[in-house]
C-alpha positions in Angstrom: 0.0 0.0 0.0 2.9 2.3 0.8 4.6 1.8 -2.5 1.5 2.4 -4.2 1.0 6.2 -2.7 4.7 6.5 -3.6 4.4 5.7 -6.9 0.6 8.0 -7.6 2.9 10.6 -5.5 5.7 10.4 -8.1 2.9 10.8 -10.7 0.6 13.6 -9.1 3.5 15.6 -8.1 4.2 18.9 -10.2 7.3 19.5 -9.0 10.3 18.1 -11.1 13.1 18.7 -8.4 11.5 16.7 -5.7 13.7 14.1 -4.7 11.5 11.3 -5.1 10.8 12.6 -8.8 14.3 12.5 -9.6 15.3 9.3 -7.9 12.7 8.1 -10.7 13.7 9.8 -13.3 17.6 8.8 -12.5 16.4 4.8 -13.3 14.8 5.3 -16.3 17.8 7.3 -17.7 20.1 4.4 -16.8 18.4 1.8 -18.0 18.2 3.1 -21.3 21.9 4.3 -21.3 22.4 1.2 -20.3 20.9 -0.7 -23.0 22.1 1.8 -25.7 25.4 0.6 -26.5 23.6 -3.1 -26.9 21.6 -1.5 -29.7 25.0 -0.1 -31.1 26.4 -3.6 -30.7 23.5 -5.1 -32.7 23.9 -2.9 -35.9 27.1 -3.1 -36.0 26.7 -6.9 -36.2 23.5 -7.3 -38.4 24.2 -4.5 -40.9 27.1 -5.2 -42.6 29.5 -2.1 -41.9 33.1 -2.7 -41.3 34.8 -2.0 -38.3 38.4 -1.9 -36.5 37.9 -0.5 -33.6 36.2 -2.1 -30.6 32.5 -0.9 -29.3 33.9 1.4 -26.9 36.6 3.0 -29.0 33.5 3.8 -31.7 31.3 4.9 -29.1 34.2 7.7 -28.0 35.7 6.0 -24.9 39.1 5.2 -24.9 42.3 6.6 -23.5 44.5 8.4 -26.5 44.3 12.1 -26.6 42.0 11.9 -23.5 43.7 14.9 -22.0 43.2 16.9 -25.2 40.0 16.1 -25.4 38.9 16.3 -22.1 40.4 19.8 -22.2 40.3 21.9 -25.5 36.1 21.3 -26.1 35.6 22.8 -22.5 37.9 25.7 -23.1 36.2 26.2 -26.6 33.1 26.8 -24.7 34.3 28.6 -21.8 35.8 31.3 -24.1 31.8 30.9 -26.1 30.6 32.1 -22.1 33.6 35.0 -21.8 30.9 37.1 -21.3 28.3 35.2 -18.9 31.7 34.5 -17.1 33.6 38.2 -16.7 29.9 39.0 -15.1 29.8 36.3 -13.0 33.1 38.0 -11.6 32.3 41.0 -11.4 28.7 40.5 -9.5 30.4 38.3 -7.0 33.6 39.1 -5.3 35.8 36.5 -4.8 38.8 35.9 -3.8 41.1 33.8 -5.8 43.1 31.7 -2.9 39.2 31.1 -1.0 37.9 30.1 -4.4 40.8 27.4 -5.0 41.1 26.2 -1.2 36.8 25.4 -2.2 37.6 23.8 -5.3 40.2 21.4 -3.9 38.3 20.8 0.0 36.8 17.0 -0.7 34.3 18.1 1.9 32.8 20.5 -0.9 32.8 18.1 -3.5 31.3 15.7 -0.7 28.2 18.3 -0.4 27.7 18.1 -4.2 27.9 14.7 -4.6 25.3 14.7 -1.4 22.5 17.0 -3.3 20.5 15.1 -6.1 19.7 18.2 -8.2 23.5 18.8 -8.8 24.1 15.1 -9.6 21.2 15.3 -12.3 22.6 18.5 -13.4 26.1 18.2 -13.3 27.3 14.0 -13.4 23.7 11.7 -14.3 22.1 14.5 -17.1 25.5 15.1 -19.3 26.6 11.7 -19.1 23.6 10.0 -20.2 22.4 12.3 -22.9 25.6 12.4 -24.5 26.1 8.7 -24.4 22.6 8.1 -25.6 22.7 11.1 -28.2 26.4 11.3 -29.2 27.9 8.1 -28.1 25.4 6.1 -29.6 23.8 8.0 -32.1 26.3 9.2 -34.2 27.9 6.3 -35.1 24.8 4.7 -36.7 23.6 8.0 -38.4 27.0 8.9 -39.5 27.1 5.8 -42.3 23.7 6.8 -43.2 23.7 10.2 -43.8 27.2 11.5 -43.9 28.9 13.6 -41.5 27.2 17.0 -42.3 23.8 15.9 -41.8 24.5 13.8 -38.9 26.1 16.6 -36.7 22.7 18.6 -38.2 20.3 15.4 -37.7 21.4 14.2 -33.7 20.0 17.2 -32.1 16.8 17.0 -33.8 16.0 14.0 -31.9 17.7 15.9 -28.6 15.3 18.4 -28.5 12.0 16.2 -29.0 13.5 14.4 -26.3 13.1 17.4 -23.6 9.3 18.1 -24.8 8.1 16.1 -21.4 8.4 19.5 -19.7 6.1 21.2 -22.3 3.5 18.2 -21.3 4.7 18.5 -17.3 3.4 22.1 -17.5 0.6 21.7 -19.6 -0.5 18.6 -17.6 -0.1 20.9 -14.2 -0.9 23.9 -15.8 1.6 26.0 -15.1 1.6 28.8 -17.2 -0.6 30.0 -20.5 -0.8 27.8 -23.3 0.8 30.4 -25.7 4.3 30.7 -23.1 4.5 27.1 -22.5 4.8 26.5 -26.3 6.8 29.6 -27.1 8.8 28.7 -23.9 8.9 25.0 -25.7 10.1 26.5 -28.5 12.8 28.3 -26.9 14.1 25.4 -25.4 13.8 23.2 -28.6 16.1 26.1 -30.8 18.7 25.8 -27.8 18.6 22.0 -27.1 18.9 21.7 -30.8 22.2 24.3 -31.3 23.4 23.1 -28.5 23.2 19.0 -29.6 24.5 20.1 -32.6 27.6 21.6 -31.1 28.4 18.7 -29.0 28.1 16.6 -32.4 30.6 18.7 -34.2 32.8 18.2 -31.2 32.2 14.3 -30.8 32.7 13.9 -34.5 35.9 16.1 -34.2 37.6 14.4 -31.7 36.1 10.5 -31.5 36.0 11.5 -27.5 32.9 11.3 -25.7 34.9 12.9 -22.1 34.5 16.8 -24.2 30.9 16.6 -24.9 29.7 15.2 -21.4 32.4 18.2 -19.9 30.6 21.0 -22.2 27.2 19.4 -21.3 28.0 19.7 -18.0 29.3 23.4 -18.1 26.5 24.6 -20.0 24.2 23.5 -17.7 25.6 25.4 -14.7 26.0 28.3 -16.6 22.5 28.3 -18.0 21.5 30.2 -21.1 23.4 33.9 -20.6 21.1 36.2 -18.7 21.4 38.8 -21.4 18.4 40.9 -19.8 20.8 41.3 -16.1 23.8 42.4 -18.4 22.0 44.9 -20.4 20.7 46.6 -16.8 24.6 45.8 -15.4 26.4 49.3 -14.3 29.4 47.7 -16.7 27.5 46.9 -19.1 29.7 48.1 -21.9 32.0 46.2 -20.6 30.0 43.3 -20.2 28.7 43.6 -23.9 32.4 43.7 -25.2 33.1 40.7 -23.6 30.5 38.9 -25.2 31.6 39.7 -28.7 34.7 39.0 -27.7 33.6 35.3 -26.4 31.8 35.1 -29.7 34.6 36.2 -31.9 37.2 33.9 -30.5 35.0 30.8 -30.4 34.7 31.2 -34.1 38.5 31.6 -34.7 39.3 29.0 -32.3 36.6 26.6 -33.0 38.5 24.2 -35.6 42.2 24.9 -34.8 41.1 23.6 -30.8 38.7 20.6 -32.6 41.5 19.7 -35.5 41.0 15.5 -34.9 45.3 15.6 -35.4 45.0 16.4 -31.6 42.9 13.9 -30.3 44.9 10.4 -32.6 42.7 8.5 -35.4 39.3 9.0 -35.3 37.1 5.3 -34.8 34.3 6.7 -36.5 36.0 7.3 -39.6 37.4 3.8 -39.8 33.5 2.4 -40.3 33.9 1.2 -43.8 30.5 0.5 -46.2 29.5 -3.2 -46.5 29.3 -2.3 -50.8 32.7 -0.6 -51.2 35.0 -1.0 -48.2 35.5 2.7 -48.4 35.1 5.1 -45.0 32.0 6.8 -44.3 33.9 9.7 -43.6 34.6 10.0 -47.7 
């Protein structure tokens, strides 16, 4: 009787950082990350396509040019949030010595691990998503559609996949109709670029450790509050900082992603069952 009111609980409740809710959530996400790289194991058996490299190597995990990789794609997108970043500094005072005496104290990293919301946000969310949509993904669409319309194609099926909170908030309704959809919207157009960046980057480097890293960057940071830093007092400041960000990325974005850093990419050594020939040609 008990686990029956848990479970109609887990249903009736709206809100989607309740413990209980996310303790739910957190299986269903595992098992299907868990059965993903089966599915990537069956099609490369039953479909034909040549392969060297084991299961893991195609799926981005393995160990040469892990410190590139684990590296350059966050810094890529730390320089992309210059902006969000210098105003995060400059609304919060802190010392550099307290900040790094934090960052190394295991009992702060103890308090993180302890709260569920930043293990969804920060570890469970990235790693799953980008094994499931990236890890997994990619390597079947890549022989299919080429390497351009992959890196275009993987997010489309990343954003569909965060439409439950458009039917959590019209279930509980929370909001109009109009701003939950324009709101869905929103989120679809960023989910979307976003997937599409990690793509590039998984394509780019064969490393899956970058795009869980980014993932998990960008969702601390949040999309940039560009309301706060147009009513900042340095907001001129603030706004040249962003162009900068912006600017850089762009100059930066393939010399930091060239695959000679990261060692021979798996993905390209998937060869067509016809010809032999790399789906990367």
């Amino acid at each position: 009787h008990a686990a029956c009111r848990n479970d109609w609980f887990v249903f009736l409740v709206p809100d989607r950082d309740h413990p209980t809710v996310i303790k739910r959530r957190f299986t269903s996400v595992l098992v299907v990350s868990a059965l993903s790289p089966l599915w990537v194991w069956l099609w490369r058996q039953y479909t034909g396509f040549k392969t060297g490299p084991s299961l893991l190597m195609l799926m981005g995990v393995h160990s040469e040019g892990i410190f590139a990789a684990a590296c350059f794609p966050l810094l890529l997108t730390m320089v992309l949030f210059l902006g969000p970043l210098i105003q995060l500094l400059m609304d919060y005072s802190w010392d550099f010595n307290d900040g790094l005496k934090m960052f190394l104290d295991p009992r702060c990293w103890g308090q993180c691990l302890a709260d569920i919301r930043w293990m969804r946000n920060q570890v469970v969310a990235p790693l799953t998503e980008e094994l499931v949509f990236r890890a997994c993904m990619l390597p079947m669409l890549v022989p299919c559609t080429g390497l351009g319309r992959a890196i275009a194609t993987c997010p489309l099926f990343f954003g569909v996949a965060h439409f439950h909170h458009v039917i959590e908030l019209l279930k509980f309704r929370q909001g109009t109709v109009a701003g939950i959809f324009l709101s869905a919207v929103f989120q679809f157009s960023y989910t979307a670029v976003f997937g599409a960046y990690t793509a590039f980057i998984f394509i780019r480097t064969g490393h899956l450790i970058g795009p869980v890293l980014c993932h998990s960057f960008c969702n601390y940071m949040g999309f940039p509050a560009m309301g706060s830093a147009l009513e900042h007092p340095q907001k001129l400041m603030i706004f040249f900082f962003y162009v900068l960000g912006v600017v850089l990325f762009l100059l930066l974005l393939f010399p930091l992603t060239d695959p000679a850093l990261y060692g021979p990419l798996a993905l390209c050594r998937l060869a067509r069952p016809e010809t032999s020939t790399s789906v990367c040609t």
